[in-house]
mmCIF file of the C-alpha atoms, coordinates in Angstrom:
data_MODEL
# 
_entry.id   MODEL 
# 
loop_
_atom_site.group_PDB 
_atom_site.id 
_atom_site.type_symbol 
_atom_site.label_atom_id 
_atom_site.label_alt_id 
_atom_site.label_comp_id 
_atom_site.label_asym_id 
_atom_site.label_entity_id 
_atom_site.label_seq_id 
_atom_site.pdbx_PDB_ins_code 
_atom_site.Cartn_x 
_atom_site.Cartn_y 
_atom_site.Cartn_z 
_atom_site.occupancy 
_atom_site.B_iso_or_equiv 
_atom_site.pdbx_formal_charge 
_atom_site.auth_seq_id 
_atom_site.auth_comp_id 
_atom_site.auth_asym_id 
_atom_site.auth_atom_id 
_atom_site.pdbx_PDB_model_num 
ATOM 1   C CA . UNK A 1 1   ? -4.754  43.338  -27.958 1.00 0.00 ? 1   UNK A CA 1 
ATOM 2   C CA . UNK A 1 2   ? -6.846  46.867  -26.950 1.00 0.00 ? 2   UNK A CA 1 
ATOM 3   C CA . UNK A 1 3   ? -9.977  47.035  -25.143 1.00 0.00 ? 3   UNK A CA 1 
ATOM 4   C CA . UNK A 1 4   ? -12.292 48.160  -27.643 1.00 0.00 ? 4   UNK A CA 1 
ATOM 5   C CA . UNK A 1 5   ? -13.521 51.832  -27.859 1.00 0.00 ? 5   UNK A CA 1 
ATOM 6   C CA . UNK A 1 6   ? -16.474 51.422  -26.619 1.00 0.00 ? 6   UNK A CA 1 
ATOM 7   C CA . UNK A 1 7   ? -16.190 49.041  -23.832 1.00 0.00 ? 7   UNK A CA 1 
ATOM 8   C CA . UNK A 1 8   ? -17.386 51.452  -21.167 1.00 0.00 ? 8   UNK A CA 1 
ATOM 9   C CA . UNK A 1 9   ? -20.775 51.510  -22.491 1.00 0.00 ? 9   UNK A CA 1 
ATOM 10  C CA . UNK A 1 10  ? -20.970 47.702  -21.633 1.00 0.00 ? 10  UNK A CA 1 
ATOM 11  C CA . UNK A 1 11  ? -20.392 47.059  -18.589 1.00 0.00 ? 11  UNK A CA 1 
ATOM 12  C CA . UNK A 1 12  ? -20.118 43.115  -19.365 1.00 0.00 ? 12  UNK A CA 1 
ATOM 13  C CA . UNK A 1 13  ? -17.157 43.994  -21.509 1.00 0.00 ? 13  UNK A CA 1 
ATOM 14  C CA . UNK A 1 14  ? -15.817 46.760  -19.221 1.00 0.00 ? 14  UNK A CA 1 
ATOM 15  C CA . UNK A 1 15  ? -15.915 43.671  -16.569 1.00 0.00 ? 15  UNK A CA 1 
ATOM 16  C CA . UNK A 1 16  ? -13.848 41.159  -19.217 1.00 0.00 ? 16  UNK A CA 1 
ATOM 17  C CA . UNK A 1 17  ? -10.951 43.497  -20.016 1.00 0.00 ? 17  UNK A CA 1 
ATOM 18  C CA . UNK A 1 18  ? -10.427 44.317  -16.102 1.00 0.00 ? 18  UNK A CA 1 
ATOM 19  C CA . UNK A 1 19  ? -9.983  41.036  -15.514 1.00 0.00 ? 19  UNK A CA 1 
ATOM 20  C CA . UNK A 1 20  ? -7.636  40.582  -18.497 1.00 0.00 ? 20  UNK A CA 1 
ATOM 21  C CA . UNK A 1 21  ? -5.600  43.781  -17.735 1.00 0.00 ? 21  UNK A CA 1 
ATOM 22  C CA . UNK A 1 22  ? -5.277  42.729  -14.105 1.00 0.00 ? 22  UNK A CA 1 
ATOM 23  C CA . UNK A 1 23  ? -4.607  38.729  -14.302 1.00 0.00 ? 23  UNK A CA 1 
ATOM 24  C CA . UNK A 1 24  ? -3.191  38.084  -17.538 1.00 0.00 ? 24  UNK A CA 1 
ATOM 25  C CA . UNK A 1 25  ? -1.219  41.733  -18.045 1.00 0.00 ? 25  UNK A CA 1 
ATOM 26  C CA . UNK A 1 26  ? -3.533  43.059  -21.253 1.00 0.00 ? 26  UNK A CA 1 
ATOM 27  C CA . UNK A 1 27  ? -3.634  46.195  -22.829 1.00 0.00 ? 27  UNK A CA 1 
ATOM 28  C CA . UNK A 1 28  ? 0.137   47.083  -21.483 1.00 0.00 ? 28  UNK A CA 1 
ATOM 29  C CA . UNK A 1 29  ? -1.355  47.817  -18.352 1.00 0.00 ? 29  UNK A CA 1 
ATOM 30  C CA . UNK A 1 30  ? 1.489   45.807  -16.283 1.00 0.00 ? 30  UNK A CA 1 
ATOM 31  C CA . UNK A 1 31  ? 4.018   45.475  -19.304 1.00 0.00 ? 31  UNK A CA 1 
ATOM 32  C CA . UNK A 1 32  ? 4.247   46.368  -22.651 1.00 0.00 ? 32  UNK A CA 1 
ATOM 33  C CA . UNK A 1 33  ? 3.380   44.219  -25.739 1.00 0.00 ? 33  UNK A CA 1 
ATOM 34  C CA . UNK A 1 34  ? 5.654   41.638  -27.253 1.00 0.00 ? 34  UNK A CA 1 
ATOM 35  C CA . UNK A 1 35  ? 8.027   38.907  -25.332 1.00 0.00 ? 35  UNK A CA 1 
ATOM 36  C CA . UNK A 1 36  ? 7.253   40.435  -21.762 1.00 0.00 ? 36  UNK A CA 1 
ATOM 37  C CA . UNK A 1 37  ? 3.936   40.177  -22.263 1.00 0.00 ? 37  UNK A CA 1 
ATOM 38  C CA . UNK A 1 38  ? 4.447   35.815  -23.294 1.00 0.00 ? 38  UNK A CA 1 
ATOM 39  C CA . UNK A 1 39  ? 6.511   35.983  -20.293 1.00 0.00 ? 39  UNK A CA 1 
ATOM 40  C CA . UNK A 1 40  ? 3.950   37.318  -17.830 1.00 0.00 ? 40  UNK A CA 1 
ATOM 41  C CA . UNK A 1 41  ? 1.347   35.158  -19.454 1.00 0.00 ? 41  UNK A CA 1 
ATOM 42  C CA . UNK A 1 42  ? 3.294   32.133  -18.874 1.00 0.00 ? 42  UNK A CA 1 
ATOM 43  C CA . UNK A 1 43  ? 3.983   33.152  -15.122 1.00 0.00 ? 43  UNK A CA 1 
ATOM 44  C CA . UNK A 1 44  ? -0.017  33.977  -14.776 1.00 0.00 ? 44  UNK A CA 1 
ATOM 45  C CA . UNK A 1 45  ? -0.631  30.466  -15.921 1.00 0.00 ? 45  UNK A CA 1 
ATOM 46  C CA . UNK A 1 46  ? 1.936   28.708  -13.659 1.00 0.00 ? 46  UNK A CA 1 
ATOM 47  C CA . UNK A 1 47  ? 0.910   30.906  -10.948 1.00 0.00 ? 47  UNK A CA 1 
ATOM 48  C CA . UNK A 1 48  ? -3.236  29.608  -11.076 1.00 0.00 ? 48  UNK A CA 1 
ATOM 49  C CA . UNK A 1 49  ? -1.312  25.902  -12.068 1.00 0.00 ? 49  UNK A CA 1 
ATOM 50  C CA . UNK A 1 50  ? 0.401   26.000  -8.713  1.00 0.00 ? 50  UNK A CA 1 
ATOM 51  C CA . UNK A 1 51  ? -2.467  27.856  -6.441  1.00 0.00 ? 51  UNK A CA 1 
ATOM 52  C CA . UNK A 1 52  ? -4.782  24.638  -7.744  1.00 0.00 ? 52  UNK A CA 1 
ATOM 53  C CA . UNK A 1 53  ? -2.425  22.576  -6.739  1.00 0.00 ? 53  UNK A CA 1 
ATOM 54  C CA . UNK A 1 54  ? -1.696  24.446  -3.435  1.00 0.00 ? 54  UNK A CA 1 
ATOM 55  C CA . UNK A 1 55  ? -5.855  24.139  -2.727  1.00 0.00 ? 55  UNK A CA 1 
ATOM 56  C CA . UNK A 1 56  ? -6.448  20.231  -3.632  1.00 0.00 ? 56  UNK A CA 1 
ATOM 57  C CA . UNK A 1 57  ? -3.228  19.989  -1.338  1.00 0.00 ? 57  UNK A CA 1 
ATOM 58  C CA . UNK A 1 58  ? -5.308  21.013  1.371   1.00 0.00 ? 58  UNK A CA 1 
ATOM 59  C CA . UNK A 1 59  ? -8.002  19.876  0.292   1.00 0.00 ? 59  UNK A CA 1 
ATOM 60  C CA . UNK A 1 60  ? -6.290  16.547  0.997   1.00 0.00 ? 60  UNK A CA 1 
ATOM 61  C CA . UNK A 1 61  ? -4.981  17.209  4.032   1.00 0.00 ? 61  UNK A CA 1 
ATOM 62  C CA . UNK A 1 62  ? -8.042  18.513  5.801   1.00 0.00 ? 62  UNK A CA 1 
ATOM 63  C CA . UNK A 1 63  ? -10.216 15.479  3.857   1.00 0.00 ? 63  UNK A CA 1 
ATOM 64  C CA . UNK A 1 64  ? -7.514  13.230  6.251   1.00 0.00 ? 64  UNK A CA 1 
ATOM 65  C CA . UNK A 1 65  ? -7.219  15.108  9.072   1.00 0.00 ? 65  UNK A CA 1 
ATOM 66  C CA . UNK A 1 66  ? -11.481 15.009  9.634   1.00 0.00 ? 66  UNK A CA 1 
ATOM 67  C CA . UNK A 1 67  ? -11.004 10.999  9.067   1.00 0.00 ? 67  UNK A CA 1 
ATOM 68  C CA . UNK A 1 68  ? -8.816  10.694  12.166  1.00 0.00 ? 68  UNK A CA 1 
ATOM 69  C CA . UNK A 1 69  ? -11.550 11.690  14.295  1.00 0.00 ? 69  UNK A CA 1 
ATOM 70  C CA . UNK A 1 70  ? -14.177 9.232   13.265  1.00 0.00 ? 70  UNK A CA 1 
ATOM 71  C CA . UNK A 1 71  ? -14.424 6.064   15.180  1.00 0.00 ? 71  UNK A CA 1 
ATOM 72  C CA . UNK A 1 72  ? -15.735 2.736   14.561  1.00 0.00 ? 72  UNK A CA 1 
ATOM 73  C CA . UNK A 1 73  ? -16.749 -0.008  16.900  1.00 0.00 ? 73  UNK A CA 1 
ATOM 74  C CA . UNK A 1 74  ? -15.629 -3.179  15.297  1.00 0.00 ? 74  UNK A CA 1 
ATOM 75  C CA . UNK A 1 75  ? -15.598 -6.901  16.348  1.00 0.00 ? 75  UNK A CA 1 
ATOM 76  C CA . UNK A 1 76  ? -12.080 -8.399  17.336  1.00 0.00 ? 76  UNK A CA 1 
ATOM 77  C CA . UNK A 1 77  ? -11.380 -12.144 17.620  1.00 0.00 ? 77  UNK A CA 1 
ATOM 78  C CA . UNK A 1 78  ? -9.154  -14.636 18.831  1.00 0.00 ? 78  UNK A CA 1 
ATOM 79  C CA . UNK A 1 79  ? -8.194  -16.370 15.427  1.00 0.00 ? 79  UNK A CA 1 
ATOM 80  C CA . UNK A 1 80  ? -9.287  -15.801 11.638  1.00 0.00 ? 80  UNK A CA 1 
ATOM 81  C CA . UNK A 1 81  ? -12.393 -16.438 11.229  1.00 0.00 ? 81  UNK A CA 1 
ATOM 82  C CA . UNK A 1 82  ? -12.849 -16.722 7.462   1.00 0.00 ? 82  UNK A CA 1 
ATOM 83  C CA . UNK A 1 83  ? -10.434 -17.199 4.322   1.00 0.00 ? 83  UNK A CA 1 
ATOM 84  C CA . UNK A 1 84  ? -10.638 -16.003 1.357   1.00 0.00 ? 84  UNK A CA 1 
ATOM 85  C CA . UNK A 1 85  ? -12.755 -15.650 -0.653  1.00 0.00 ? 85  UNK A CA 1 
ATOM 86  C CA . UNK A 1 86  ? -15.335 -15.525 2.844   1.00 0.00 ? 86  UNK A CA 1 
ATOM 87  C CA . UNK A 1 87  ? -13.495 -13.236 4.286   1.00 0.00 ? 87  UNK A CA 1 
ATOM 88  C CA . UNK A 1 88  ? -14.645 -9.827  3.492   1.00 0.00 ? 88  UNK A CA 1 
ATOM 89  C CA . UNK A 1 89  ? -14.451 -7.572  6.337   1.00 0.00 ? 89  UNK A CA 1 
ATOM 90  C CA . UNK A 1 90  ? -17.958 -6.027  6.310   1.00 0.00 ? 90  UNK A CA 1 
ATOM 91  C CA . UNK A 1 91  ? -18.177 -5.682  10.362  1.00 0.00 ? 91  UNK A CA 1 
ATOM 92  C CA . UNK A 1 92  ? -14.727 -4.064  9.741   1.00 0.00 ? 92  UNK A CA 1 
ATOM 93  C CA . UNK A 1 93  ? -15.284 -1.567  7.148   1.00 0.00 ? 93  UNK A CA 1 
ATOM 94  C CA . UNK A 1 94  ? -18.631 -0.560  9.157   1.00 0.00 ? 94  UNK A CA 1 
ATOM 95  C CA . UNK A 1 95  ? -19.227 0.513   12.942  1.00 0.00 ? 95  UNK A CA 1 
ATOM 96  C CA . UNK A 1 96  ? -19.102 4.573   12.914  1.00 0.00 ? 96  UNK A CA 1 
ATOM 97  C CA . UNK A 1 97  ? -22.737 4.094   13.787  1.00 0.00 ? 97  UNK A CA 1 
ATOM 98  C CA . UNK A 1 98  ? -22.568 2.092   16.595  1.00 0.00 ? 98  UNK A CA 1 
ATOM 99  C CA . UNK A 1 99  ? -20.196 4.400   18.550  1.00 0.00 ? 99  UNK A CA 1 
ATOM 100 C CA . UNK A 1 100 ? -22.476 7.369   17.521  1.00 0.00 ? 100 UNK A CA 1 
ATOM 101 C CA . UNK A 1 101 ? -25.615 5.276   19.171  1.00 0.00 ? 101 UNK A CA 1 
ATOM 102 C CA . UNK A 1 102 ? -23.731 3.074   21.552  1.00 0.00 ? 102 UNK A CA 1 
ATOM 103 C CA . UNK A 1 103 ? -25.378 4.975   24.884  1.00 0.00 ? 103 UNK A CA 1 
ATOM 104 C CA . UNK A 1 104 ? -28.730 4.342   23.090  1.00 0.00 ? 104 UNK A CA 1 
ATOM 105 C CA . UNK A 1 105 ? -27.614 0.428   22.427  1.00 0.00 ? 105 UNK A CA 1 
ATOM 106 C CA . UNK A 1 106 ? -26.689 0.090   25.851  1.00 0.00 ? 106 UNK A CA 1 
ATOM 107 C CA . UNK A 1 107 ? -29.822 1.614   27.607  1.00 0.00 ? 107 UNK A CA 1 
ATOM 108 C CA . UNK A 1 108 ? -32.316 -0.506  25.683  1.00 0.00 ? 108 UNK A CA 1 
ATOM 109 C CA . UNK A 1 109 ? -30.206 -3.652  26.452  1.00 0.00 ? 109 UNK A CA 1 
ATOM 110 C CA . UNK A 1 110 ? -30.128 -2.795  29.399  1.00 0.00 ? 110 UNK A CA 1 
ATOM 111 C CA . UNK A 1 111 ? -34.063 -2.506  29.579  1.00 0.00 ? 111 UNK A CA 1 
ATOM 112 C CA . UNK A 1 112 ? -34.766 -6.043  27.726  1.00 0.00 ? 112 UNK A CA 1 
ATOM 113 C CA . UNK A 1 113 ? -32.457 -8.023  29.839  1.00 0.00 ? 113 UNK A CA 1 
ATOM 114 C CA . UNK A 1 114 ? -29.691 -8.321  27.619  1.00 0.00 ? 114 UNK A CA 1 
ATOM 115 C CA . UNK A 1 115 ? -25.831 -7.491  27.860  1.00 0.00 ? 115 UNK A CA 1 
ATOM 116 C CA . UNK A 1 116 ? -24.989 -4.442  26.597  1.00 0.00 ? 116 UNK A CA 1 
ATOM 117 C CA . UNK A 1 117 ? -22.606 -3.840  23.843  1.00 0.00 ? 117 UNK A CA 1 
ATOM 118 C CA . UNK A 1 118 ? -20.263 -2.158  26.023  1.00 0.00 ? 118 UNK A CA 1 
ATOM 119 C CA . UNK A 1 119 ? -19.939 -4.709  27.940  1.00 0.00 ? 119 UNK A CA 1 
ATOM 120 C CA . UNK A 1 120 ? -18.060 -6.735  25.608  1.00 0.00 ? 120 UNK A CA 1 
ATOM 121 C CA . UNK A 1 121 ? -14.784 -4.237  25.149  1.00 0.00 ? 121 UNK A CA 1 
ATOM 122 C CA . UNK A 1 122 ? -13.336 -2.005  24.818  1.00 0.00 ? 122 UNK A CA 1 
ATOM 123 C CA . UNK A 1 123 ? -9.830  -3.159  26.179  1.00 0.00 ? 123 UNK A CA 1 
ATOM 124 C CA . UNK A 1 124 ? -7.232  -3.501  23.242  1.00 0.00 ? 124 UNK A CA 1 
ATOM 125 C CA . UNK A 1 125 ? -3.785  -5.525  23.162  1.00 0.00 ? 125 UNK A CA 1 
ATOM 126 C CA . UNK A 1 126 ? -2.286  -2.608  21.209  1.00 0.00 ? 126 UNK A CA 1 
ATOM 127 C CA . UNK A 1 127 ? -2.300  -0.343  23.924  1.00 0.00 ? 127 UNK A CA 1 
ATOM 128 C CA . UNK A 1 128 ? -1.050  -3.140  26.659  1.00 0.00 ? 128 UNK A CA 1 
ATOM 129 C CA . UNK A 1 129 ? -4.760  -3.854  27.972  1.00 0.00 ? 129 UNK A CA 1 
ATOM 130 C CA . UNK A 1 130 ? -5.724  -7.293  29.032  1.00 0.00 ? 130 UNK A CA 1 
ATOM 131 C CA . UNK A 1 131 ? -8.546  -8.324  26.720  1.00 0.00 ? 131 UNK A CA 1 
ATOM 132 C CA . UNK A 1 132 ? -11.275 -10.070 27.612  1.00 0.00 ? 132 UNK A CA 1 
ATOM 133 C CA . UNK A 1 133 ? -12.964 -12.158 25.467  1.00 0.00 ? 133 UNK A CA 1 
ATOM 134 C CA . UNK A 1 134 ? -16.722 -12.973 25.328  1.00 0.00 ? 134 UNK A CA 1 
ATOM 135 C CA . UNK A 1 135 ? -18.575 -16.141 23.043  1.00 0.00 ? 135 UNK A CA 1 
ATOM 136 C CA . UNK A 1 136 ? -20.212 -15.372 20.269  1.00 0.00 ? 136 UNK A CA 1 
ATOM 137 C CA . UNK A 1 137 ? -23.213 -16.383 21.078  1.00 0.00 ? 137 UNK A CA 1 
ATOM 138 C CA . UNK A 1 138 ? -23.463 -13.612 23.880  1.00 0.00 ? 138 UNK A CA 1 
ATOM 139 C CA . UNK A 1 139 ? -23.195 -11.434 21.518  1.00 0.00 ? 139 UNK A CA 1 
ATOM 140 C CA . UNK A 1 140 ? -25.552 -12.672 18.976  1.00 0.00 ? 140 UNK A CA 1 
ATOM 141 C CA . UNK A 1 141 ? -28.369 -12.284 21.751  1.00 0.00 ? 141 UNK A CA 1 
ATOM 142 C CA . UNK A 1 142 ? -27.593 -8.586  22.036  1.00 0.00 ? 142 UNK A CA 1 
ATOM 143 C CA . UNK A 1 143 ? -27.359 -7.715  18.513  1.00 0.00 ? 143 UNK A CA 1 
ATOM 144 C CA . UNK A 1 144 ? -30.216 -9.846  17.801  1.00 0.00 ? 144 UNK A CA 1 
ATOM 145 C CA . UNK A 1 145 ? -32.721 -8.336  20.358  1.00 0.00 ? 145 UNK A CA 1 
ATOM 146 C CA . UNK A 1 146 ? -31.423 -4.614  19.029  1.00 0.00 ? 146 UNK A CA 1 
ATOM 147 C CA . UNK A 1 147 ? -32.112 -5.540  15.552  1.00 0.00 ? 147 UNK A CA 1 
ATOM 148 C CA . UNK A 1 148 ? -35.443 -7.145  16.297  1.00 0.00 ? 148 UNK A CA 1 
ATOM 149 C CA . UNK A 1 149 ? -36.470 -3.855  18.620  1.00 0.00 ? 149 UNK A CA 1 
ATOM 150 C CA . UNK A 1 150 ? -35.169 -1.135  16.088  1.00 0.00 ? 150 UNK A CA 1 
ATOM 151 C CA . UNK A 1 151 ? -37.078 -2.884  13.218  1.00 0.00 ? 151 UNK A CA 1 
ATOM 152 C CA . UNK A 1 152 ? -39.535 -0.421  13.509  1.00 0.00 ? 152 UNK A CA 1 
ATOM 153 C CA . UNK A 1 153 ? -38.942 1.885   10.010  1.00 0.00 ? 153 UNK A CA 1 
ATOM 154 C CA . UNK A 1 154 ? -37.701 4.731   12.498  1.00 0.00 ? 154 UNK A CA 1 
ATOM 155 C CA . UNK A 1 155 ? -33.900 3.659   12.925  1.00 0.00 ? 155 UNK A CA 1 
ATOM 156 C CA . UNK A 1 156 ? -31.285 5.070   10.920  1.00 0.00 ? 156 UNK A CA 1 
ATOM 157 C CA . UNK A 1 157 ? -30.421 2.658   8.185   1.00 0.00 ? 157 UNK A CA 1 
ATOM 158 C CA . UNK A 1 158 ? -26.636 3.168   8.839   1.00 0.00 ? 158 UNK A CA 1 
ATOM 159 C CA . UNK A 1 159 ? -27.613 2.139   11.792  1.00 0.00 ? 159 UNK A CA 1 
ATOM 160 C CA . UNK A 1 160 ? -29.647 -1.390  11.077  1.00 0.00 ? 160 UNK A CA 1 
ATOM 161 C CA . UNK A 1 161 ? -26.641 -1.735  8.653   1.00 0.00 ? 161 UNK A CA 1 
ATOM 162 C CA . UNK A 1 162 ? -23.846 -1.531  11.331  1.00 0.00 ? 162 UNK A CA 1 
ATOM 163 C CA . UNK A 1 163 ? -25.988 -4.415  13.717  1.00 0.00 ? 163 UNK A CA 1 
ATOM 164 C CA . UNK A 1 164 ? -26.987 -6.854  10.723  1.00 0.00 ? 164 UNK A CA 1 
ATOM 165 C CA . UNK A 1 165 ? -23.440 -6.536  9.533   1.00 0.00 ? 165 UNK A CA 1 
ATOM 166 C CA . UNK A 1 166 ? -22.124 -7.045  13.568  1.00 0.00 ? 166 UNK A CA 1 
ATOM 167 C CA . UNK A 1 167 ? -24.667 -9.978  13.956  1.00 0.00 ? 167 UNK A CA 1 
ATOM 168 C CA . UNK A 1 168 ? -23.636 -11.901 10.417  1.00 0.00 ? 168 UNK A CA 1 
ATOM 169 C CA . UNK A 1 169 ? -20.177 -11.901 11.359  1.00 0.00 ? 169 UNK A CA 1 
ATOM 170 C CA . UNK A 1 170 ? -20.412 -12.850 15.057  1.00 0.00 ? 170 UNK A CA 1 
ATOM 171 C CA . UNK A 1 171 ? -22.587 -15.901 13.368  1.00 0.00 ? 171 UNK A CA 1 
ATOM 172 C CA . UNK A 1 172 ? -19.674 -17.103 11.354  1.00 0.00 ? 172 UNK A CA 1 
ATOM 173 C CA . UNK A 1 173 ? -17.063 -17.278 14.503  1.00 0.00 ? 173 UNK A CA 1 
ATOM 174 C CA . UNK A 1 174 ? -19.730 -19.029 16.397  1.00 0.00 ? 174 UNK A CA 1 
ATOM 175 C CA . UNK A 1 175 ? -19.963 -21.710 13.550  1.00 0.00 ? 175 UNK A CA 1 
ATOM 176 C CA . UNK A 1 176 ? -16.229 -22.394 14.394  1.00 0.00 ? 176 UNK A CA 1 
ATOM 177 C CA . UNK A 1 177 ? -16.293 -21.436 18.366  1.00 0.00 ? 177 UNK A CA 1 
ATOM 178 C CA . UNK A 1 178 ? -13.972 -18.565 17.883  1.00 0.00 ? 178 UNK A CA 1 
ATOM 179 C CA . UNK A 1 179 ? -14.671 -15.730 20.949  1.00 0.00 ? 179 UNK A CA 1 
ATOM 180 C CA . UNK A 1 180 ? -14.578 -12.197 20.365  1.00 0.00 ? 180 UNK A CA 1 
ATOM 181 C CA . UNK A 1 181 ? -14.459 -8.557  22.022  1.00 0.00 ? 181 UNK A CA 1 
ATOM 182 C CA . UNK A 1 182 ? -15.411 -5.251  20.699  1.00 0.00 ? 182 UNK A CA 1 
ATOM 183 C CA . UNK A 1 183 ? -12.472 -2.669  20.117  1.00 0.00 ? 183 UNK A CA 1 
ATOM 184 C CA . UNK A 1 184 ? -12.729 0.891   18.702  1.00 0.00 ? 184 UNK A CA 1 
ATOM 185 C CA . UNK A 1 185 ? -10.784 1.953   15.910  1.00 0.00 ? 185 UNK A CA 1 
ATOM 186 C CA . UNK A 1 186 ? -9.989  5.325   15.210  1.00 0.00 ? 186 UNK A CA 1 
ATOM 187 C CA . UNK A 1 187 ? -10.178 6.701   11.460  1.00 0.00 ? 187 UNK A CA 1 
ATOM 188 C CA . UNK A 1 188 ? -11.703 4.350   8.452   1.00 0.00 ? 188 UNK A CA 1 
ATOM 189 C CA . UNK A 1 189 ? -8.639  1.940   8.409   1.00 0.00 ? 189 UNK A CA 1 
ATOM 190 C CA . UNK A 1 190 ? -8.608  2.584   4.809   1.00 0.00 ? 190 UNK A CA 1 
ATOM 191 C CA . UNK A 1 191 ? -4.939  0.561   5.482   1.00 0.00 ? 191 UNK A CA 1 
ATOM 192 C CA . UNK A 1 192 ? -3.851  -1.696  7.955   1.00 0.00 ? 192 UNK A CA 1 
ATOM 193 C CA . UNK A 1 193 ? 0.005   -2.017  8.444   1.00 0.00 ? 193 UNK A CA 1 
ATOM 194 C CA . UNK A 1 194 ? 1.494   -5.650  8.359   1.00 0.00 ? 194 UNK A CA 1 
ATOM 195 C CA . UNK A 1 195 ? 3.528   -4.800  11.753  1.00 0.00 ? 195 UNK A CA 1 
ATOM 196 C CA . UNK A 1 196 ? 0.590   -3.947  13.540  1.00 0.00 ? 196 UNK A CA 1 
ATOM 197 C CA . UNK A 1 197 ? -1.382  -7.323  12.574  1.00 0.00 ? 197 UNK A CA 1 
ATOM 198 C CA . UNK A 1 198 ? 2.079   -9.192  13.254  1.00 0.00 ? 198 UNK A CA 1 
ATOM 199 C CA . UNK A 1 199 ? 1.996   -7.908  17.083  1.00 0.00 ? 199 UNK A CA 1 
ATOM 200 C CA . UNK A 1 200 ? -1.725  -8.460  17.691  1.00 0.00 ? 200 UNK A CA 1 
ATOM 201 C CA . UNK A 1 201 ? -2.745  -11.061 19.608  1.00 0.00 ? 201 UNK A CA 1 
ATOM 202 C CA . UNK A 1 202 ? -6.607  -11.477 17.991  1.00 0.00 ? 202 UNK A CA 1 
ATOM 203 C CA . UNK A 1 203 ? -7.392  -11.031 13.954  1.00 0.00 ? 203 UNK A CA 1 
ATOM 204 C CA . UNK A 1 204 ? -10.185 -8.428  12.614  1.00 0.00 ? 204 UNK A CA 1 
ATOM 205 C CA . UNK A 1 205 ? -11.663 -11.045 10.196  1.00 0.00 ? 205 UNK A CA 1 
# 
């Protein structure tokens, strides 16, 4: 296929054929007409085939990478709390916001009287540490009196979300006198790996 005659009078069309001589090998430009030009066609599409997949590749691996530096505060207890079907994580899957705020938690603890929320970790049995666990009920008060105090409209609902979710689930292993401690996880835990839960000494849920 030729670039028509008068393709230099629109510049629109003098744009389309550049790009088709250049890429794609139209007009002769970078081979003549006929089987080399099916051939270099066919490379020009593997070629952008394999750069997309070269760019969700990283993509991927840069999505991952930013994940491992996120970290959660999340309760930790000394036996299961809840089967299924009560046992959905949500204190688990949640926290990010609690380690971004957890200076702010701690001061206006702190201020009412109340233990702070560092206070109950952040030892964990994975990396050798003695833990040190707390009753529930401690930590109901504090997550109660931070929920009650930043119920003013002006807290960051990822926030409210992280302490309601902390506070539910701290109810449920006082109900059956289980203790707890607060550990930080690093990354989303999208995946927990059997051997790990096999050599831990406390259960997530």
């Amino acid at each position: 296929m030729s670039p028509p005659k008068d393709w230099t009078h629109n510049w629109h069309l003098g744009v389309f054929w550049h790009i088709h001589w250049t890429v794609c090998g139209g007009g002769g430009v970078l081979h003549p007409m006929g089987q080399r030009r099916a051939e270099h066609q066919e490379r020009c599409w593997s070629l952008i085939f394999h750069r997309r997949i070269l760019w969700f590749s990283w993509y991927l691996l840069l999505k991952n990478f930013r994940e491992l530096f996120i970290c959660r505060i999340v309760p930790y207890f000394e036996s299961h709390v809840a089967t299924y079907p009560d046992n959905q994580p949500d204190a688990f899957d949640t926290g990010i916001f609690l380690v971004r705020h957890c200076r702010q938690l701690d001061d206006i603890a702190k201020n009412i009287g109340v233990k702070p929320l560092s206070d109950f970790g952040f030892k964990d049995d994975q990396d050798a540490q003695k833990l040190i666990w707390h009753e529930s009920s401690e930590g109901i008060r504090t997550v109660e009196v931070l929920v009650a105090k930043m119920s003013d409209g002006t807290t960051p609902s990822d926030l409210m979300t992280d302490l309601v979710r902390l506070r539910d689930y701290l109810r449920k292993a006082q109900a059956k006198g289980i203790r707890f401690c607060l550990i930080i996880r690093a990354g989303l835990d999208k995946f927990i790996s059997p051997v790990e839960m096999d050599n831990r000494k406390g259960r997530f849920w």
